[in-house]
C-alpha positions in Angstrom: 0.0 0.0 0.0 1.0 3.6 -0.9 1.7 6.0 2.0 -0.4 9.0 2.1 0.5 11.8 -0.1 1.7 14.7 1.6 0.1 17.7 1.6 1.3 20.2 -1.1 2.6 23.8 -0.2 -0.5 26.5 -0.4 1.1 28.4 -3.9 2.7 31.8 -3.0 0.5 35.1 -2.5 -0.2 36.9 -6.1 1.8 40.2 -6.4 -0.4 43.0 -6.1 -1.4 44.3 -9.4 1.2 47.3 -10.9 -0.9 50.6 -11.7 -0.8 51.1 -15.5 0.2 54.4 -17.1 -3.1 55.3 -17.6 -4.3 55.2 -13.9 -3.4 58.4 -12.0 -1.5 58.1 -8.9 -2.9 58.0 -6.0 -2.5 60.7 -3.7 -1.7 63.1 -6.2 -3.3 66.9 -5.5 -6.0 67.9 -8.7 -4.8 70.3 -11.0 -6.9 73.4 -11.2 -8.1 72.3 -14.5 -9.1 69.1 -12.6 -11.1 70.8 -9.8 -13.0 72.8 -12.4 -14.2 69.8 -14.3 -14.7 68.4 -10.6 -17.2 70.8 -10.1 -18.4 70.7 -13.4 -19.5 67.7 -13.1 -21.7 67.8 -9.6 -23.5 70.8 -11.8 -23.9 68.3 -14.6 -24.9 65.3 -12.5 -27.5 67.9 -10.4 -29.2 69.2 -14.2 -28.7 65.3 -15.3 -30.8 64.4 -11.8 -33.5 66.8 -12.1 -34.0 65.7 -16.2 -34.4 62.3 -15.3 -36.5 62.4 -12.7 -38.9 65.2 -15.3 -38.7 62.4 -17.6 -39.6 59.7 -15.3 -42.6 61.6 -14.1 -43.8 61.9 -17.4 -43.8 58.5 -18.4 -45.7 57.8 -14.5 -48.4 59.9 -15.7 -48.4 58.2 -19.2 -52.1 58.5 -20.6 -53.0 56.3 -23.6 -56.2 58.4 -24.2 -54.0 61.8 -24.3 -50.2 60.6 -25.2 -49.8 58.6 -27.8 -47.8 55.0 -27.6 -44.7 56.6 -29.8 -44.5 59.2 -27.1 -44.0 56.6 -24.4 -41.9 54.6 -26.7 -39.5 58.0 -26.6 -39.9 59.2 -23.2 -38.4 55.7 -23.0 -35.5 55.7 -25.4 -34.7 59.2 -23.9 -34.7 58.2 -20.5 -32.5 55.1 -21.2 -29.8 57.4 -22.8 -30.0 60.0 -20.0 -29.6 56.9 -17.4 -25.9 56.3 -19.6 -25.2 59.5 -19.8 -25.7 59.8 -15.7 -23.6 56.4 -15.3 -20.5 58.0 -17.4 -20.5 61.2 -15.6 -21.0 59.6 -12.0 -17.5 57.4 -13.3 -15.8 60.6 -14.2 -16.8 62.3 -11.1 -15.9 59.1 -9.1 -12.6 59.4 -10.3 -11.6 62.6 -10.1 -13.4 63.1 -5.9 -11.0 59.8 -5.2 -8.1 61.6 -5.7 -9.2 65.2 -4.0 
């Protein structure tokens, strides 16, 4: 009979990944430029915040008898594409307030 195998060494711990060129380092103070667009952006995300939700209430109060199906159909679309719009500004604010 075989003797039991013996337990094999856990493998070694993964090197934490290296930040790529295109990551900015951490720690590093915002440009002035960069605190402008900063605050830019909370503006945008505020007009972007009150469209959606104008848009959103419309489509609530969708009538069939008084709005026609085509207008829901493009509230919809509209809203959709201010919802990605909202998404890729919230990742461009999120970058930036990490590093303020």
């Amino acid at each position: 009979q075989r003797a039991a195998a013996a337990p094999s060494a856990p493998p070694p711990p993964a090197a934490p990944p290296q930040p790529q060129a295109s990551e900015p380092a951490a720690g590093k103070a915002l440009s002035a430029f960069e605190e402008r667009r900063l605050a830019s952006l909370e503006g945008e995300l505020a007009a972007l915040g009150d469209a959606e939700a104008a848009l959103q209430q419309r489509i609530n109060t969708f009538d069939a008898a008084r709005d026609g199906y085509s207008d829901l159909q493009d509230w919809t679309a509209e809203l959709e594409t201010l919802q990605a719009k909202v998404a890729d500004t919230e990742e461009r604010w999120l970058a930036l307030a990490e590093r303020a």
